[in-house]
C-alpha positions as CSV (number, residue, x, y, z in Angstrom):
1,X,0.0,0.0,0.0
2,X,0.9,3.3,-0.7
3,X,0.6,5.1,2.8
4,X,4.0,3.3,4.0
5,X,5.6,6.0,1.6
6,X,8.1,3.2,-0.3
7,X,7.7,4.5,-4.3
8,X,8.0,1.4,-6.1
9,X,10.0,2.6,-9.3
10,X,8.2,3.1,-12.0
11,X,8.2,1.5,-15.2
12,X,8.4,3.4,-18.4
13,X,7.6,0.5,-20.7
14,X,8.5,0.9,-25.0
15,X,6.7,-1.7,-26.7
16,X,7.4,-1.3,-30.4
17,X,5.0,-2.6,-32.3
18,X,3.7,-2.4,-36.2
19,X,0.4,-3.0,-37.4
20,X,-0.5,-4.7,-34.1
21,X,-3.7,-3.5,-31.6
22,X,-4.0,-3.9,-28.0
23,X,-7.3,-6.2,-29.0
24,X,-4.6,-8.3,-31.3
25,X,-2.4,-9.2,-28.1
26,X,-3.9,-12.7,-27.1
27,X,-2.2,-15.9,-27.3
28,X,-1.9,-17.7,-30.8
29,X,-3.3,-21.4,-30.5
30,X,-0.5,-22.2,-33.1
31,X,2.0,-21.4,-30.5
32,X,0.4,-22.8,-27.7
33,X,3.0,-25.9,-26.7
34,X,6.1,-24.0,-27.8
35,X,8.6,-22.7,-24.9
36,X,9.5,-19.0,-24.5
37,X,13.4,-18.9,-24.7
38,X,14.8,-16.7,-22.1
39,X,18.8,-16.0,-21.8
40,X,20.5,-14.5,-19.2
41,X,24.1,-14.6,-17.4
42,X,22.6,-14.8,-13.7
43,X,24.2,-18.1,-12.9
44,X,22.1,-20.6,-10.2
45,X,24.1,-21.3,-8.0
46,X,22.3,-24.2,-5.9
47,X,19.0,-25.9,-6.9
48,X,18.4,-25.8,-2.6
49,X,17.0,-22.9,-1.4
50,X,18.9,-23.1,1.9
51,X,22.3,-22.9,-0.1
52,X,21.7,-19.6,-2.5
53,X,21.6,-15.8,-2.1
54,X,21.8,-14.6,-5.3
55,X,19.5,-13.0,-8.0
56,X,19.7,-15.9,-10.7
57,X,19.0,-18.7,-8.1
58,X,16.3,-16.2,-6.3
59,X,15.2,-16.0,-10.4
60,X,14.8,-19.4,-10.6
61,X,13.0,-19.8,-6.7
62,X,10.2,-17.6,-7.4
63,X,9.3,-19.8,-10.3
64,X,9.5,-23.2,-9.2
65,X,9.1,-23.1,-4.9
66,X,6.3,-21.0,-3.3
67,X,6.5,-19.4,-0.4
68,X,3.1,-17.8,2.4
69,X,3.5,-15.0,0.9
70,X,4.3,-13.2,-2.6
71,X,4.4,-9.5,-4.3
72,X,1.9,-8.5,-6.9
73,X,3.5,-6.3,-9.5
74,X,3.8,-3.2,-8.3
75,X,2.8,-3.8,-4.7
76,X,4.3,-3.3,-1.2
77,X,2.6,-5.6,0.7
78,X,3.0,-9.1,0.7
79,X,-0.2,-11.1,-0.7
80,X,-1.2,-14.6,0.5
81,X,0.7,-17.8,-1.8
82,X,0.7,-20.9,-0.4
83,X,-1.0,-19.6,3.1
84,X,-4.5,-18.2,3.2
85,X,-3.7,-15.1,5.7
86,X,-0.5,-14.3,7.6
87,X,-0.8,-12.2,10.7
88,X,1.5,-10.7,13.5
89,X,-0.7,-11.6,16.7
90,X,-0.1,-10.4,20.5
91,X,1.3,-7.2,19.6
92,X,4.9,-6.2,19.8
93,X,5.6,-7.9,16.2
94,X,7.5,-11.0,17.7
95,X,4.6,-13.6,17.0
96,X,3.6,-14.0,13.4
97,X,1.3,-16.7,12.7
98,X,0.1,-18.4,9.6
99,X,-2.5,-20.6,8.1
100,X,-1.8,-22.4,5.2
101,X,-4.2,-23.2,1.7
102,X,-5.1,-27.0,2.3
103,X,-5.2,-27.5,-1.2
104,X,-1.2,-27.3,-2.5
105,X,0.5,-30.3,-3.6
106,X,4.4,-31.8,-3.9
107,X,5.5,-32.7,-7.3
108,X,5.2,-36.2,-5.2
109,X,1.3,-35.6,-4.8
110,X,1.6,-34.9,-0.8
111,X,-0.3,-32.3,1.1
112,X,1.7,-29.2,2.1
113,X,1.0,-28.9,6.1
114,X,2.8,-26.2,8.4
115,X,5.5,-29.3,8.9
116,X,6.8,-28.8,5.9
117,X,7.0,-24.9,6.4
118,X,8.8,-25.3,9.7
119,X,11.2,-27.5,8.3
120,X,12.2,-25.2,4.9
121,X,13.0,-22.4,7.6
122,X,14.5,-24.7,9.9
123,X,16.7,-26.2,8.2
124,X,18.2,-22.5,6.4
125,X,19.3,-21.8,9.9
126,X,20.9,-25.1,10.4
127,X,22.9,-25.6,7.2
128,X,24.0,-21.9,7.7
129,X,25.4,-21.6,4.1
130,X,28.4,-19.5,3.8
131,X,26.8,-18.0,0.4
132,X,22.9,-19.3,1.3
133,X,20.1,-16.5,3.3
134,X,20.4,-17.4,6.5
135,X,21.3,-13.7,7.5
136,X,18.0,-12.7,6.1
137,X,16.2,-14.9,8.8
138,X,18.5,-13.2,11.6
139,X,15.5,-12.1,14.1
140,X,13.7,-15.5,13.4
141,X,14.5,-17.3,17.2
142,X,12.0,-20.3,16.2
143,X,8.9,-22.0,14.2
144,X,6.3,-24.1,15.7
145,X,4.4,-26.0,13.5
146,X,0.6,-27.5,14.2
147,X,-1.1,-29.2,11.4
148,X,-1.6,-26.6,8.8
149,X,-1.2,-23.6,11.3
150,X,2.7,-22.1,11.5
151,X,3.9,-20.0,14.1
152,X,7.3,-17.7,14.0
153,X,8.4,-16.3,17.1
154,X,11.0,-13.6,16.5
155,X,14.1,-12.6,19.0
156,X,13.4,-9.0,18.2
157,X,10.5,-6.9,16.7
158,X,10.4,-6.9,13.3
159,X,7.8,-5.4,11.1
160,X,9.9,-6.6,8.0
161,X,9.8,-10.2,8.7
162,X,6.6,-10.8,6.0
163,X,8.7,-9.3,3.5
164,X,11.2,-11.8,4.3
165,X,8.8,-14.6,3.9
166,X,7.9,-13.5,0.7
167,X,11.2,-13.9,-1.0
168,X,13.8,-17.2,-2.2
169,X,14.6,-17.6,1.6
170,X,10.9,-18.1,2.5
171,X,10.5,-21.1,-0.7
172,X,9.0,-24.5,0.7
173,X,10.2,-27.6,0.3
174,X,9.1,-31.5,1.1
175,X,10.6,-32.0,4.1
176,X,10.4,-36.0,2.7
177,X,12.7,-35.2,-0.7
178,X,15.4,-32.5,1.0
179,X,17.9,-33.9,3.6
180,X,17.7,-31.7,7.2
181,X,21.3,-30.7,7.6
182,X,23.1,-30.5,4.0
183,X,22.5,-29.2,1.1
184,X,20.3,-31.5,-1.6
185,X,22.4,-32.4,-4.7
186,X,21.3,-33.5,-8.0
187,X,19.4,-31.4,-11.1
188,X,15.8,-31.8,-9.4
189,X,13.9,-29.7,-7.2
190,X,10.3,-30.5,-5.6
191,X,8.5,-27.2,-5.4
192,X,4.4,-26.4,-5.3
193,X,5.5,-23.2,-7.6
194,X,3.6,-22.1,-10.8
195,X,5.9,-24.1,-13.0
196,X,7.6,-27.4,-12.5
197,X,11.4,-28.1,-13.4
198,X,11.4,-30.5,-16.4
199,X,14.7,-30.5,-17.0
200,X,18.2,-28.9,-15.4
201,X,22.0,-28.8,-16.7
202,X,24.1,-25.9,-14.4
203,X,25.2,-23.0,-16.1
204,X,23.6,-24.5,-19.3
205,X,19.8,-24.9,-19.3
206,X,16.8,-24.9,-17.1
207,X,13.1,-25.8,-18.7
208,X,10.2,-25.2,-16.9
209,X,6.5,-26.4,-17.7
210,X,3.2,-25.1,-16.1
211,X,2.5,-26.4,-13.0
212,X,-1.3,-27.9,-13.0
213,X,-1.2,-28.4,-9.6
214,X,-0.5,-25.0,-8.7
215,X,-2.7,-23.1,-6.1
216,X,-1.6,-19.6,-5.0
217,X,-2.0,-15.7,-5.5
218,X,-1.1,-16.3,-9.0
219,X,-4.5,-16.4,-11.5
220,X,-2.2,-18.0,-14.9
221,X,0.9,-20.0,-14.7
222,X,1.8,-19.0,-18.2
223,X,4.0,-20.5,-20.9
224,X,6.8,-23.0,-21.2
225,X,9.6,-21.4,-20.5
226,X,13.2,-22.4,-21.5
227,X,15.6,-20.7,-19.6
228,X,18.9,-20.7,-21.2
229,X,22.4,-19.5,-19.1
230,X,25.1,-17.6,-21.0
231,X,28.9,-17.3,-19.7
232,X,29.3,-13.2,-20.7
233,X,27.0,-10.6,-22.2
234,X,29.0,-11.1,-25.5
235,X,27.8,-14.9,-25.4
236,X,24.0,-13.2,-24.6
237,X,24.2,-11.3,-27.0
238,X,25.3,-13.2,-29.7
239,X,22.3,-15.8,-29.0
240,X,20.0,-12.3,-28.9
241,X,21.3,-11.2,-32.6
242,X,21.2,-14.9,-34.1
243,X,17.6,-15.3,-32.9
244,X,18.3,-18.4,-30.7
245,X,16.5,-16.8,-28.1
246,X,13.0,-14.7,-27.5
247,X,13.6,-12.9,-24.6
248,X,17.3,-11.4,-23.0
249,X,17.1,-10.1,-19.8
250,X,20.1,-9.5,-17.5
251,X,22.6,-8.5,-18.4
252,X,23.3,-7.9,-22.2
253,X,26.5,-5.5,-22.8
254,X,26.3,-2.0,-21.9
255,X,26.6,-0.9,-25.4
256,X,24.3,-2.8,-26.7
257,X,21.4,-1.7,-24.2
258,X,22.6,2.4,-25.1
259,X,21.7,1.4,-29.1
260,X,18.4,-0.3,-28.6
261,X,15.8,1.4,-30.5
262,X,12.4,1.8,-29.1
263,X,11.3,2.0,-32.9
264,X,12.8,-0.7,-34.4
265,X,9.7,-3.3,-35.3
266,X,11.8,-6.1,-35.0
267,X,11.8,-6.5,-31.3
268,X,10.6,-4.8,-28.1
269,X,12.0,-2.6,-26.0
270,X,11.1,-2.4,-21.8
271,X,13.4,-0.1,-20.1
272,X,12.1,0.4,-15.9
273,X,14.1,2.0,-13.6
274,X,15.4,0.1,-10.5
275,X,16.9,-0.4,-7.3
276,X,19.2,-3.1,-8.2
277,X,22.9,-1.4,-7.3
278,X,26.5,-2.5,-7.2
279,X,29.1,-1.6,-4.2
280,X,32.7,-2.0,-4.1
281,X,32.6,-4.4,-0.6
282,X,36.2,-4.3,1.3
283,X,37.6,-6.3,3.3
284,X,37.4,-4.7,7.0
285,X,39.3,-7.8,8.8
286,X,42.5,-7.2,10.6
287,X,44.3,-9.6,8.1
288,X,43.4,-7.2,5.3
289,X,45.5,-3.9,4.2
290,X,42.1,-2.6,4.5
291,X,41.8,-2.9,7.9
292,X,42.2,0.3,9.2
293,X,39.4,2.9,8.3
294,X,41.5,5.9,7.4
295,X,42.8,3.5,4.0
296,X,39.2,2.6,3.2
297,X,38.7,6.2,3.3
298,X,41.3,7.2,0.7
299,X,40.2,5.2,-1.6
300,X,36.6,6.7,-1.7
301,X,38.0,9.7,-2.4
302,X,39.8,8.8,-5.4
303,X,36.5,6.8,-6.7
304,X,34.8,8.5,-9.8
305,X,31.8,7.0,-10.5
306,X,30.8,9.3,-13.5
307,X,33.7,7.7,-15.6
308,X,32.2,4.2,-14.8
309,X,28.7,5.2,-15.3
310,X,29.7,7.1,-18.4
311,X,32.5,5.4,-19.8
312,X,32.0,1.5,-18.7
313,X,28.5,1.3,-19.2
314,X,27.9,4.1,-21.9
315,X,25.5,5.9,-19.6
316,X,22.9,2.2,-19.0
317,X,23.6,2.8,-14.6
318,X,23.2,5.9,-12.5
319,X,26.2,7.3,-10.4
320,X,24.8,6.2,-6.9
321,X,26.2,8.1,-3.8
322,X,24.5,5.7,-0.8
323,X,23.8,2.8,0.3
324,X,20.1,3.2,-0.4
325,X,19.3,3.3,-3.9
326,X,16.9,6.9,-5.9
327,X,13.3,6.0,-5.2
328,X,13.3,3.9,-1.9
329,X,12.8,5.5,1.6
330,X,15.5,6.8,3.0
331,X,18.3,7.4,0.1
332,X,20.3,10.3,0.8
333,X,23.9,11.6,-0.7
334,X,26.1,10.2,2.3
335,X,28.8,9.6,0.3
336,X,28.6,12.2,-1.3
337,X,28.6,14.4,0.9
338,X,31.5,12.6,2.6
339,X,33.6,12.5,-0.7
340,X,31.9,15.4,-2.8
341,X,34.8,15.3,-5.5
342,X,38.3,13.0,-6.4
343,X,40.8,14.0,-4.0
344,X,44.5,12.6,-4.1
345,X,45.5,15.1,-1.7
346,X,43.1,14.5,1.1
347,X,43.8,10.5,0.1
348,X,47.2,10.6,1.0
349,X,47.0,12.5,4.3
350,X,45.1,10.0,5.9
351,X,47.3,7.0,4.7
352,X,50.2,9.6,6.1
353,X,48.0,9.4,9.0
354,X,47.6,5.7,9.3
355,X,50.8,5.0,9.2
356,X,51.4,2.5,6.2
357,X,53.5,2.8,3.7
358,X,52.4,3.5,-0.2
359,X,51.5,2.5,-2.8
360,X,49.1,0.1,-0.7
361,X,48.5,-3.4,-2.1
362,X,45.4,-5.4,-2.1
363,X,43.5,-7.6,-4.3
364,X,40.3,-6.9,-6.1
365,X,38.2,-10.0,-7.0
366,X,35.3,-9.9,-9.4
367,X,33.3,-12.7,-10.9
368,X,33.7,-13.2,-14.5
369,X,30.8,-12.8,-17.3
370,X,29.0,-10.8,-14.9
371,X,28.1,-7.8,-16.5
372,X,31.1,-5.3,-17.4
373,X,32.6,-7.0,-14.6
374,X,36.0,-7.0,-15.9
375,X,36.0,-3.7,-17.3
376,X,34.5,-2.0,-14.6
377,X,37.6,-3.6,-12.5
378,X,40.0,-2.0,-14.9
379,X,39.0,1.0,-14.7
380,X,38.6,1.2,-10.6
381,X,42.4,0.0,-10.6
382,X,43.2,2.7,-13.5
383,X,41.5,5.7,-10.9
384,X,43.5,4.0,-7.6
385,X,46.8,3.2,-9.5
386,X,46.3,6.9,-11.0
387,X,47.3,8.7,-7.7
388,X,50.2,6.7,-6.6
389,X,48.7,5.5,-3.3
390,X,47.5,2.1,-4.0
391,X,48.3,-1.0,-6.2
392,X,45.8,-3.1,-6.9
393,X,46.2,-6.9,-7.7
394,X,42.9,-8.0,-10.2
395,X,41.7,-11.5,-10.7
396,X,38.1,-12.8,-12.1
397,X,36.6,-15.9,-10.8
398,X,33.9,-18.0,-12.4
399,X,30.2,-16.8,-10.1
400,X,30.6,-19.8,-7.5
401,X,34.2,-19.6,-7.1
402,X,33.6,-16.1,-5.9
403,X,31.1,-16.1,-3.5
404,X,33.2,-18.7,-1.7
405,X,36.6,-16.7,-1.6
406,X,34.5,-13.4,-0.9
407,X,32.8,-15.3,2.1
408,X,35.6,-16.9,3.4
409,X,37.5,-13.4,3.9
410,X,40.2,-14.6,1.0
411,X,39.8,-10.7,-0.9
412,X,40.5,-7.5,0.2
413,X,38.1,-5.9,-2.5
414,X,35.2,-7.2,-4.8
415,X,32.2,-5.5,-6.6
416,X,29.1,-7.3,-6.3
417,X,25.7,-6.3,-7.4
418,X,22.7,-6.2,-5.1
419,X,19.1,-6.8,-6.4
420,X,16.7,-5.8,-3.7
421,X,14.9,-8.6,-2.2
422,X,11.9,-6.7,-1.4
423,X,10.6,-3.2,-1.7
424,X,12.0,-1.8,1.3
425,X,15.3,0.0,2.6
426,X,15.8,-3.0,5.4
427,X,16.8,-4.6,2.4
428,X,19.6,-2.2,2.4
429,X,20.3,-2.5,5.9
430,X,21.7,-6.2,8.1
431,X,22.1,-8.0,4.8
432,X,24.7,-5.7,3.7
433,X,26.3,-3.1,6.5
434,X,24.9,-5.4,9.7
435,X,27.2,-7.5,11.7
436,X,27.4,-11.3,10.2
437,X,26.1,-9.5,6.8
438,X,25.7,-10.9,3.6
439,X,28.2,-9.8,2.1
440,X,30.8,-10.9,4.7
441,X,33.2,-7.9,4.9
442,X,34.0,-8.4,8.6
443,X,32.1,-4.8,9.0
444,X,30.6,-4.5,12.8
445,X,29.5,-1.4,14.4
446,X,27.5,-1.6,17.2
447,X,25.8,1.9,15.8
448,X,24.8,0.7,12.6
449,X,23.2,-2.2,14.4
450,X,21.2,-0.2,16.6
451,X,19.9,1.6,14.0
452,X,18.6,-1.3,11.6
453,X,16.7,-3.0,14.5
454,X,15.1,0.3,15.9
455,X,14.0,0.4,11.8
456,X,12.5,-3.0,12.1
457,X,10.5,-2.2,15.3
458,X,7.5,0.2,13.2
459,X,4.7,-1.6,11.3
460,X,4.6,2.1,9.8
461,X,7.4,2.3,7.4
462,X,6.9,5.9,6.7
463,X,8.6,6.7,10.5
464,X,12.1,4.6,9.3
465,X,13.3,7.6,6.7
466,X,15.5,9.7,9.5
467,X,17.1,6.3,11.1
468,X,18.4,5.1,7.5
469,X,20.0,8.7,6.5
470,X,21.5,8.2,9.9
471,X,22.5,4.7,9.1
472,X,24.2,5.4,5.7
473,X,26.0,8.8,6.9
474,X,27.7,5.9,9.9
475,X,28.5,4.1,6.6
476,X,30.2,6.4,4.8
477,X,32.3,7.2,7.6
478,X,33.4,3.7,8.3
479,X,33.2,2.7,4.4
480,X,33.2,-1.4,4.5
481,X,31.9,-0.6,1.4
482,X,31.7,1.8,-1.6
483,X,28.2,2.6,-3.6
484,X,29.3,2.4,-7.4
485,X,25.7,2.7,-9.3
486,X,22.6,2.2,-9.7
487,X,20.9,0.3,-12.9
488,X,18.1,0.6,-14.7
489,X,16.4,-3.0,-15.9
490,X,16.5,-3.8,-19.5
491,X,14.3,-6.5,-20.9
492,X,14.0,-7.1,-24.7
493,X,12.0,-9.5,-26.6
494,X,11.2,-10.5,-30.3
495,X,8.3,-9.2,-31.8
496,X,5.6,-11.8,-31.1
497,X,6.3,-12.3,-27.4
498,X,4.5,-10.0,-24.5
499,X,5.3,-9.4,-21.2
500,X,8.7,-8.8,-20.9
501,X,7.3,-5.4,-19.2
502,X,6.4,-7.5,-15.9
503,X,9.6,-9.9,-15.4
504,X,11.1,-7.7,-12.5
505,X,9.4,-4.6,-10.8
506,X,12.1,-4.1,-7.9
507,X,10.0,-6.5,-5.7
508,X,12.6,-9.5,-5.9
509,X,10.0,-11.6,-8.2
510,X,10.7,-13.1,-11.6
511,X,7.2,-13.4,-13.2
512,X,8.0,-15.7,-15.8
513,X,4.5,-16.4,-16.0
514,X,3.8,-13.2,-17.3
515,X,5.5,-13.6,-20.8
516,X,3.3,-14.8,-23.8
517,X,2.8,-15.2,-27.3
518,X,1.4,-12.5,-29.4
């Protein structure tokens, strides 16, 4: 709902289209059977929900798994999925209760009941995954399960903890098919989503069918979908020009997406903006040459984000200044203000100050085929080599490769991007700057803590605005991590397919269903 004063982004949508009405846009029985081919270079990283935190596993989640709760496009507020109505009882948002739908069915044929429930978020706590969400479920203390009634019971208030339930983290499994302490191996996954998973290769292939048995919020579960995975945007790309695919969605090169014409009647064109961001995370351990503040401070003030914004990706990103992206509650200029312009001066005084000796070396880690990963790299190492102070070590690493090293503490410095797992700034918050975050930088501050769980404490998100400005002005004082920029969300599709307007909307979904033949 609008009164919690969170603007989703709005979508300006091109459809390019010759000769064709909006009464002409319904499905052609010729094509009814044939899969929509979708590429992208979002790797999946596990087919387990407990062992993935990352947008083209999440992509991939919100297709095949359901969870209580979903996002409409364009909405705020969780709606009901596989439960009938989710509630915070008792007051002081630490009980949240909910009963399920008695009608939703395994792949196997078996009854969801709450045991099932209890045991998807039980055992993301347990396994613990060094790169899986168990720091999204950090104020979940336990779940009690009773027939087809679940209960959470939170160790702190928190007002976000539906929004939570509505994303990959909250996706239900049979607790018969998925072991309780490890993660589940193999190319299968047993979800009551709207499409079933037909057939699986990693990093190659993923085809998805309609899932008959589904019952949820969702009113059509669509198309066959093939989902195809590409190593690099030049491999997307090249699938996109020879027609091998319908649809290409994230993330096709830079230069590419800055040609697209909206008037070409070859394809269409939907162009939305978006809180998806990228940071440059450091390494805040006392192992790391980027231990001491003062050096993570120098290098923000040699950081020029208009040459990557301009140069790197030909103008497809926004320079972002904070940790909270243009159009969500709360975004401010923190770093801004902080670091209004490059500075090699004011950069070498406070290494002077810390004490170490210059140039200062550290590695930069990126993972390869990701976007203008590699470029992007090259030209942060050109602008920190530029002043003398720093030398900086560069290596890409295939996607799983680097979530481990980044996790494990083995880099001083990696970009990453960040796609918001639902429409509010706590998004922003524990899973990135919070102690135990995400993102694993080492970054603790007892401040920063404070402030995220005083957030999470008002059912009335419009009262959160002041504590996040505060929050991101601790962070750009500290700086475990560096706002780059901000995207915008590119989706284009051949001709005769619809829909590509509703596949992402900032709310963490992937509506695959949506897409169509025209």
């Amino acid at each position: 709902m609008r009164s919690v004063r969170i603007r989703i982004l709005t979508t300006l949508v091109v459809l390019a289209v010759v000769g064709v009405g909006g009464w002409q846009l319904l499905p052609s029985k010729d094509d009814k059977g044939n899969a929509i081919v979708v590429g992208t270079t979002d790797a999946v990283t596990s087919l387990d929900p407990a062992g993935a935190y990352d947008a083209g596993s999440w992509a991939l989640y919100s297709n095949v798994f359901q969870s209580l709760l979903t996002f409409e496009p364009g909405g705020v507020t969780p709606v009901p999925d596989a439960a009938k109505d989710c509630v915070f009882t008792g007051g002081g948002l630490r009980t949240y209760r909910c009963e399920l739908r008695e009608d939703v069915k395994f792949p196997s044929g078996r009854t969801m009941t709450g045991e099932d429930v209890k045991f998807s978020f039980d055992r993301i706590k347990k396994i613990n995954s060094d790169v899986g969400p168990s720091a999204l479920l950090s104020t979940l203390g336990s779940v009690e399960a009773d027939g087809m009634t679940v209960t959470f019971h939170l160790s702190t208030p928190d007002a976000t903890f539906p929004l939570k339930v509505a994303t990959g983290a909250g996706s239900i499994v049979d607790h018969t098919r998925y072991p309780a302490n490890g993660l589940r191996t193999g190319t299968a996954a047993d979800g009551t989503g709207p499409y079933r998973l037909k057939g699986y290769a990693k990093d190659k292939n993923a085809d998805l069918v309609p899932n008959d048995a589904y019952k949820g919020a969702i009113s059509s579960t669509g198309r066959p979908v093939a989902l195809r995975y590409f190593d690099s945007p030049a491999e997307l790309e090249k699938a996109w020009t020879g027609k091998q695919i319908d649809v290409a969605t994230r993330n096709l090169p830079p230069k590419l997406l800055a040609g697209l014409n909206p008037s070409d009647p070859a394809m269409r064109v939907s162009v939305s903006d978006s809180s998806e961001t990228r940071n440059l995370y450091l390494n805040t351990r006392a192992s790391s040459p980027l231990h001491d503040t003062r050096v993570r401070q120098a290098i923000a003030w040699l950081i020029n984000r208009e040459k990557l914004a301009g140069g790197v990706y030909d103008g497809t990103v926004d320079a972002l200044y904070s940790l909270i992206p243009a159009g969500i509650t709360g975004h401010n200029t923190s770093f801004f203000d902080a670091y209004p312009t490059q500075n090699a001066q004011k950069a070498r005084e406070l290494l002077t100050e810390a004490g170490v000796s210059v140039p200062v070396r550290f590695t930069y880690g990126y993972g390869q085929g990701r976007g203008a990963a590699g470029e992007e790299a090259a030209e942060l190492k050109r602008q920190l080599e530029a002043s003398g102070l720093f030398k900086v070590d560069l290596k890409g690493y295939e996607w799983a490769d680097f979530q481990k090293l980044w996790a494990g503490g083995k880099l001083d410095a990696y970009a990453v991007g960040w796609v918001a797992d639902y429409p509010d700034p706590d998004t922003f918050g524990g899973a990135l700057v919070g102690t135990g975050s995400t993102m694993r930088t080492g970054y603790s501050s007892k401040a920063v803590d404070g402030l995220i769980r005083d957030t999470q404490q008002y059912a009335d998100r419009g009262r959160i605005a002041g504590d996040f400005r505060s929050l991101q002005v601790n962070v750009a004082a500290d700086v475990p991590l560096i706002p780059l920029w901000q995207r915008k969300e590119y989706v284009v599709s051949s001709e005769d397919v619809g829909g590509g307007q509703y596949l992402s909307d900032g709310t963490g979904s992937f509506r695959l269903w949506k897409l169509d033949w025209i």
